[in-house]
Phi, psi and omega in degrees: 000119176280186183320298198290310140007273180270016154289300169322325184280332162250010134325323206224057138050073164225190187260126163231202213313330183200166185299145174272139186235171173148181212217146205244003182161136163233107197327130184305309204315297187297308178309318180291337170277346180258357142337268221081027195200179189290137177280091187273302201260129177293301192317289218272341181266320148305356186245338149316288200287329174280352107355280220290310198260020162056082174268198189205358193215136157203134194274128180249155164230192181277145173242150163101225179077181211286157189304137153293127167243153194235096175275336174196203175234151126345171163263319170298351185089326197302124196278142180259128188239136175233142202250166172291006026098285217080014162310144119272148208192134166260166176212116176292333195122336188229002210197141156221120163259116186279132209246316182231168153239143191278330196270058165248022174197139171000276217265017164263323200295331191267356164266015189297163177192122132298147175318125183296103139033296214297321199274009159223174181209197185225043172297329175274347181294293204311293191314306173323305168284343194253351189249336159284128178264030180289156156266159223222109148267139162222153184323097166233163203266146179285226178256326173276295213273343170286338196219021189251315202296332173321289198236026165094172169287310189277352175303290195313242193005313197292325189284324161338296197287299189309301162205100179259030150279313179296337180299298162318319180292322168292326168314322206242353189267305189313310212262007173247007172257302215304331171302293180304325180273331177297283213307315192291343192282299156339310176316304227288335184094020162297127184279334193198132180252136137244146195245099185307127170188098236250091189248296197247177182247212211255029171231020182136178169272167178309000200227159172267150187289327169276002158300300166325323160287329177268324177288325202230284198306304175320318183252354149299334175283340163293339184287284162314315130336302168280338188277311151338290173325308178269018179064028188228128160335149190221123179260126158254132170229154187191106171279203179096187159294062171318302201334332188278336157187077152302312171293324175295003187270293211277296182308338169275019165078029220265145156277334218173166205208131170226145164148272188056072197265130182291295193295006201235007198060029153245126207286109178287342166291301174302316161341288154344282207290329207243320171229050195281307175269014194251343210194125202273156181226125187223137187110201199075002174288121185296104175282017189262333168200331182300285254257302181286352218225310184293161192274153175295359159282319190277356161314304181294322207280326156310329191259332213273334181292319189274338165291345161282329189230033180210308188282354177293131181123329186050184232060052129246140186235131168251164205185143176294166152339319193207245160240180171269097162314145134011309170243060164241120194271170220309301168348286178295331177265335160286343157306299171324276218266004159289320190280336194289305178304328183281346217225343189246066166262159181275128347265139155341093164258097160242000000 
């Protein structure tokens, strides 16, 4: 069974030769420590480490679109950016600090645009597929997390109550590019579209769920609709506290959902237990404290559990939460996915 193969076989919550692993980004710094040598050409040294830890996956987003401008300074030296937008921003290096929002008034939401279609492209998907046997997800934005940084959260929260028609109209502007980029990405030989879209933290989501029915969910399902259309599987990732909507995930036709942060209470067994047969479940290695902080036993003792209480039955890919971060040390992340290959072969004896 190859890479794609056996992602597809638990997409579509069967068992296949062995549990699917894999990473949604992999930090350089951490590729050049398990390298062991400088990340010169990005392409060939990523597709080396996911070799090297017999990943099965790798996630692409859109390349090009319009120039970032650099407008000024700090008093501190930190340089300000301005997006095609009108966003303003300061970045430290480690912090974005917003300085403006392009949305802070009526008449910005009913003159609002995306950016034309023309001005990106999927080179990197295409390189991913045609030169590689990953299976290639590649990335697009949903309806929340694509449209609150335009006027910020509380801009977004204020426009709910204040004008939520103009809200909308930004909303149906986000989800008709957000369209356009899934067929190119389809075009480009994307194996799998996932759909980034961050709706809650670790008590829930930011929003009231009935905001979520109105605002958001509808037009993740267009999304998914259409991905469906073009005969390709659909992922939602969302960190945070899912649970609370779950059934709105598995009704917005989703094959599968990643993150599932244990640190965020979400328990993946009772997932599992409740929505097991509806939805593939991907993530929950903790990046919070297992991964960056733990020692490499207790790393293996964690993958050998979720692969014992999670993967029987298959619809599961394992994966951290978010990505392998930077600070996970070499160690530990060759512990994940050695033990997941030694241990999460079909059927499962751990």
């Amino acid at each position: 069974m190859n890479r794609v193969e056996r992602v597809y076989r638990a997409l579509e919550i069967g068992e296949p030769d062995k549990v699917p692993k894999g990473e949604l980004q992999i930090h350089d710094e951490l590729v050049s420590a398990l390298l062991g040598e400088p990340v010169s050409d990005w392409f060939k040294a990523h597709v080396k480490v996911r070799n090297l830890l017999n990943a099965d996956l790798v996630n692409i987003g859109l390349s090009g679109g319009p120039k970032t401008e650099l407008i000024g300074r700090t008093m501190e030296g930190y340089p300000i950016y301005r997006d095609y937008f009108g966003n303003e921003w300061v970045e430290s290096g480690k912090t974005k600090s917003y300085l403006r929002h392009a949305l802070s008034k009526p008449e910005d939401f009913r003159e609002f645009r995306m950016p034309p279609i023309s001005l990106y492209n999927a080179s990197n998907v295409e390189k991913w597929s045609r030169e590689t046997d990953f299976c290639v997800f590649a990335q697009v934005g949903g309806a929340f997390d694509s449209v609150y940084p335009l006027m910020g959260l509380t801009g977004y929260i204020k426009a709910l109550y204040q004008y939520p028609s103009l809200l909308k109209r930004v909303i149906e502007e986000v989800n008709r590019f957000e369209l356009e980029v899934i067929r190119l990405f389809a075009d480009a030989g994307a194996h799998v579209i996932l759909v980034g879209d961050d709706l809650a933290y670790d008590k829930g989501p930011f929003i009231s769920i009935r905001h979520l029915e109105e605002f958001v969910f509808p037009y993740i399902a267009i999304e998914v609709n259409l991905i469906h259309k073009l005969g390709l599987p659909a992922i939602f990732h969302c960190d945070g506290n899912v649970t609370p909507i779950m059934e709105h995930i598995i009704k917005a036709g989703f094959d599968g959902v990643h993150s599932l942060q244990p640190n965020a209470g979400v328990d993946i067994v009772s997932i599992k237990r409740e929505w097991g047969d509806k939805i593939c479940l991907m993530g929950n290695l903790d990046l919070d404290y297992l991964l960056p902080l733990g020692r490499p036993e207790e790393v293996g003792a964690e993958v050998k559990r979720l692969i014992r209480e999670v993967a029987p039955g298959g619809g599961y890919i394992l994966s951290t939460t978010n990505v392998l971060t930077r600070y996970v040390p070499p160690e530990n992340a060759l512990t994940m996915y050695r033990t997941a290959e030694k241990y999460g072969k079909y059927p499962v004896r751990v």
